[in-house]
C-alpha positions as CSV (number, residue, x, y, z in Angstrom):
1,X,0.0,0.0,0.0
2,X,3.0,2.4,1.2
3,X,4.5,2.1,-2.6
4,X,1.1,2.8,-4.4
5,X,0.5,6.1,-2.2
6,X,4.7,7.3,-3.2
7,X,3.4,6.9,-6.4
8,X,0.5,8.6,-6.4
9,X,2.5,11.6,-4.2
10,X,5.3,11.3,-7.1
11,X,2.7,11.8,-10.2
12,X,1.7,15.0,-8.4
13,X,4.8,16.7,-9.1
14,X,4.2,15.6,-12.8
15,X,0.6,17.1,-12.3
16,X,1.9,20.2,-10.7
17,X,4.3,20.7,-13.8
18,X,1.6,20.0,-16.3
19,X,-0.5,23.0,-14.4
20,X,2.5,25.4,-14.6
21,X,3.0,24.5,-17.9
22,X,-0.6,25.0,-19.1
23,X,-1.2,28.5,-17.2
24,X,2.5,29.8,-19.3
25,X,0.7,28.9,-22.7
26,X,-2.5,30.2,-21.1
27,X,-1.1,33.6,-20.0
28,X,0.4,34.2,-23.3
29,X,-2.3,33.0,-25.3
30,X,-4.9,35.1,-22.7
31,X,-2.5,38.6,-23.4
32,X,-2.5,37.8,-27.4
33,X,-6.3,37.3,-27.5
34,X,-6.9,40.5,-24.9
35,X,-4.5,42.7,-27.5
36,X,-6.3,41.5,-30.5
37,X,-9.7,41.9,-29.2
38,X,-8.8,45.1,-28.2
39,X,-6.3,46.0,-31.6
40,X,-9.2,47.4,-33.2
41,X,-8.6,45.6,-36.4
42,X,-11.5,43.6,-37.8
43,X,-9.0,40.3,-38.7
44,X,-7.7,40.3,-35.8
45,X,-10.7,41.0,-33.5
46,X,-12.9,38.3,-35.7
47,X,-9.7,35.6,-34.9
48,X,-10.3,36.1,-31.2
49,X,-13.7,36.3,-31.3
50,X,-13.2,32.8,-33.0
51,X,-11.3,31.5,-30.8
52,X,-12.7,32.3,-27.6
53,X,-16.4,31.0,-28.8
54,X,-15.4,28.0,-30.1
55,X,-13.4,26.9,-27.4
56,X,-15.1,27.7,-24.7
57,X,-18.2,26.1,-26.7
58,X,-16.2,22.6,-26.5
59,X,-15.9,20.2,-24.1
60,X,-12.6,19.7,-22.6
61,X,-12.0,16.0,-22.5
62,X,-13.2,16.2,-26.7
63,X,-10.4,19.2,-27.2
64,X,-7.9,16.5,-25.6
65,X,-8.5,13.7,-27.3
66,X,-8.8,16.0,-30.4
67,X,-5.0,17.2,-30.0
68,X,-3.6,13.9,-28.5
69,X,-5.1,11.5,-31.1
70,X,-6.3,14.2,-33.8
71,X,-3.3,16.1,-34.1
72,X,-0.8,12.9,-34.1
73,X,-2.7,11.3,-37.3
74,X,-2.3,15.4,-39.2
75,X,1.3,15.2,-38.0
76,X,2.1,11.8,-39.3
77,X,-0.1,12.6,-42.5
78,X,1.8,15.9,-43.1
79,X,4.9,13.5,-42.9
80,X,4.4,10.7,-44.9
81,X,3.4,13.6,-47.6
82,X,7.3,14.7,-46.9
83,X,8.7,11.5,-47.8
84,X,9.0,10.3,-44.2
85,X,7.9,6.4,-43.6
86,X,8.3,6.5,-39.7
87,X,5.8,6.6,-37.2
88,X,6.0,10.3,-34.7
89,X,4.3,9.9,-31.8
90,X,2.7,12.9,-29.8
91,X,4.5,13.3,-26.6
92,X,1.6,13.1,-24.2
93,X,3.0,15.9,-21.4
94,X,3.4,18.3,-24.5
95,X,-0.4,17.2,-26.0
96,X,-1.6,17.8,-22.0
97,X,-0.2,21.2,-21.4
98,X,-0.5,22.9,-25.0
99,X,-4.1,21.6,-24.9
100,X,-5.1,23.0,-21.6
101,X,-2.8,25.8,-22.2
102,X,-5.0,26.3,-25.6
103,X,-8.7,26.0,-23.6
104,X,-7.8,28.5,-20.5
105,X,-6.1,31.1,-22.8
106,X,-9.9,31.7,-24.2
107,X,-10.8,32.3,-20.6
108,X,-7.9,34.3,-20.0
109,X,-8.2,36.7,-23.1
110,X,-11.7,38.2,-21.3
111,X,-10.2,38.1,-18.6
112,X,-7.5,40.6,-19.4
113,X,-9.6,42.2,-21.8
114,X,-11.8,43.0,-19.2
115,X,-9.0,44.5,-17.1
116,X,-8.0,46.5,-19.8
117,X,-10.5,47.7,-20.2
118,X,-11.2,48.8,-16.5
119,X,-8.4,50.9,-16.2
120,X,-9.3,54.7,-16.7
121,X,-8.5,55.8,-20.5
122,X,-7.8,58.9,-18.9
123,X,-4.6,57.5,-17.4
124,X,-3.0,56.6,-20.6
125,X,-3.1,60.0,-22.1
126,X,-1.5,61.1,-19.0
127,X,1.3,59.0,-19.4
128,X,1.2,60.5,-23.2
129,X,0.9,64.0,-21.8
130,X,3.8,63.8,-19.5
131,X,5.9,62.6,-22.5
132,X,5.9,58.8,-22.0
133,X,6.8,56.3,-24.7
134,X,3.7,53.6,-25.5
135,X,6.0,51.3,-24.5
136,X,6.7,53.0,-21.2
137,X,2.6,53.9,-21.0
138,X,2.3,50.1,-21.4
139,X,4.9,48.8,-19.1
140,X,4.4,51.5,-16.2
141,X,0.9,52.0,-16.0
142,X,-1.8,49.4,-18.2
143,X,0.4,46.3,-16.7
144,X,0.5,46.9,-13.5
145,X,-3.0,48.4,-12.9
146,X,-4.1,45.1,-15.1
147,X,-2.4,42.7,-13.2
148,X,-4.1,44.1,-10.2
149,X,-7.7,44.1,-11.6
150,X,-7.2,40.6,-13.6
151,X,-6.0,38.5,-10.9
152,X,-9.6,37.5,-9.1
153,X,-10.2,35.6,-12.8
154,X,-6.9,34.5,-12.7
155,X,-7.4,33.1,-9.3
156,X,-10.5,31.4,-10.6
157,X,-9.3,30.1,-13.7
158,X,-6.2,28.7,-12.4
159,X,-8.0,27.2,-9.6
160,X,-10.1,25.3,-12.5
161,X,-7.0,24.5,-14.7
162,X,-5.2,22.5,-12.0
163,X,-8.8,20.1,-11.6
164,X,-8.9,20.0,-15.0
165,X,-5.1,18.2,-15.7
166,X,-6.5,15.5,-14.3
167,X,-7.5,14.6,-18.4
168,X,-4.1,14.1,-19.1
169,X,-4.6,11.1,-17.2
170,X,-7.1,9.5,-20.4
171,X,-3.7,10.0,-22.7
172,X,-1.2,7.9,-21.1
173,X,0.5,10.3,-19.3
174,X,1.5,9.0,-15.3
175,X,0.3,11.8,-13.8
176,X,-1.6,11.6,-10.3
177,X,-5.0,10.4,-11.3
178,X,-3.4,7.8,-13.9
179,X,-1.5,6.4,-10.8
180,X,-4.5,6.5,-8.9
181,X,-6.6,4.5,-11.2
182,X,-3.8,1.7,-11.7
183,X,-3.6,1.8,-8.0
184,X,-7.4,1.3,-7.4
185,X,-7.7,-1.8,-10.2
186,X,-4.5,-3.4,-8.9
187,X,-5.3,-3.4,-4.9
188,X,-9.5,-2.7,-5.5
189,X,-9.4,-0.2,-3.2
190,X,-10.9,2.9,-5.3
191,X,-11.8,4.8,-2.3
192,X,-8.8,5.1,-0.9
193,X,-6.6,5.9,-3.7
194,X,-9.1,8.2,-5.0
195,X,-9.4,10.0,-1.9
196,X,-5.5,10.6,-1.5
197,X,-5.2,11.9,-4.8
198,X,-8.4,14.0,-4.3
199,X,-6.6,15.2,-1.2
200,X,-3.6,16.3,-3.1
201,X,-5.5,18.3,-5.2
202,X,-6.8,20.2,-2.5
203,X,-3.8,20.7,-0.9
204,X,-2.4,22.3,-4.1
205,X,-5.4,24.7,-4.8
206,X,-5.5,25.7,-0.8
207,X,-2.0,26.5,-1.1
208,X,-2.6,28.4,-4.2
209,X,-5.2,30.3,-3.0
210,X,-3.2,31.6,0.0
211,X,0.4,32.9,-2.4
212,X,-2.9,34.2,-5.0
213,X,-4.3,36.2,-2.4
214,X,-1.2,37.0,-1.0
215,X,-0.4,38.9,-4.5
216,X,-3.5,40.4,-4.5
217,X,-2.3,41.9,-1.5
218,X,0.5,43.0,-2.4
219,X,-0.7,44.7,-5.8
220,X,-3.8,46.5,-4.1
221,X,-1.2,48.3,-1.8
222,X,-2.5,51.7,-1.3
223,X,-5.7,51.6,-3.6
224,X,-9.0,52.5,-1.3
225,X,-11.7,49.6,-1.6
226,X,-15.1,51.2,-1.7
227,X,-17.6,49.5,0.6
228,X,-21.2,49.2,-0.9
């Protein structure tokens, strides 16, 4: 029993690094979407309006299996019409994290659009006033202001990212649920397994929610909160 419980602790380190992984392709893919959306160019805008409805319009385990199985017979197509006769196989920790990465940076672009969008235009002709590069407008005052205002929904939807890597698990990938279930069927003790690993996960969110808030914290330094 002791060896299938190090096992399960040891795939949460893999599930912990498929969740960091996922929220760096999800940040970048969230600021992307946010600039587009906001770029004022119809191309663009129509792209992230595309993106954002059609992902979060599909279920997550289908966008998975999509990638993982989907995207390793267009890869193997696209290289047997190259002149290659070997078989490529999609690594299933790269499939996991670009695919979660790819379904929480639709949640991410309104997320940052929206605290874009909060901030005061007033501020950024300000920065322009005073003789500011758009770069330095960007990096000095939209960032940080955004970063303040965007993290309750990055809170959120990193909170929801780290349950949902548990779908790497249906792709071969030893992660903490897959060592769970092989745990269960080899000793028939689902309960317990399950409940460890369910556990785990609750560990990691709790701790999350404490360094979040702790951040929040720290960015809301000296702004007034308004009590209703």
């Amino acid at each position: 029993m002791d060896g299938y419980l190090l096992s399960i602790l040891a795939g949460a380190w893999l599930t912990v690094a498929v969740a960091l992984g996922s929220l760096v392709v999800a940040v970048l893919l969230g600021l992307a979407g946010a600039a587009a959306k906001l770029s004022g160019r119809r191309a663009l805008v129509w792209c992230a309006t595309l993106y954002t409805t059609l992902i979060r319009g599909i279920p997550d385990l289908v966008l998975m299996l999509l990638v993982f199985y989907g995207g390793q017979s267009l890869v193997n197509l696209a290289a047997e019409r190259l002149g290659y006769d070997g078989n490529i196989d999609v690594n299933p920790f790269v499939a996991g994290v670009v695919t979660i990465g790819f379904i929480y940076g639709a949640y991410l672009t309104e997320t940052f659009r929206g605290a874009i969008l909060a901030i005061p235009p007033g501020q950024a002709e300000a920065g322009a006033a005073y003789g500011m590069s758009p770069v330095q407008i960007l990096r000095r005052l939209i960032l940080p202001q955004m970063i303040r205002l965007a993290l309750p929904g990055l809170t959120n939807n990193w909170l929801v990212l780290v349950k949902a890597t548990a779908l790497v698990s249906i792709i071969g990938l030893g992660d903490m649920m897959y060592r769970a279930k092989q745990a269960s069927g080899a000793t028939r003790s689902a309960f317990l397994y399950f409940l460890v690993a369910a556990l785990v996960y609750l560990f990691i969110t709790s701790c999350s929610m404490i360094a979040l808030r702790a951040l929040e914290r720290r960015y809301s330094l000296g702004v007034r909160r308004v009590e209703m």
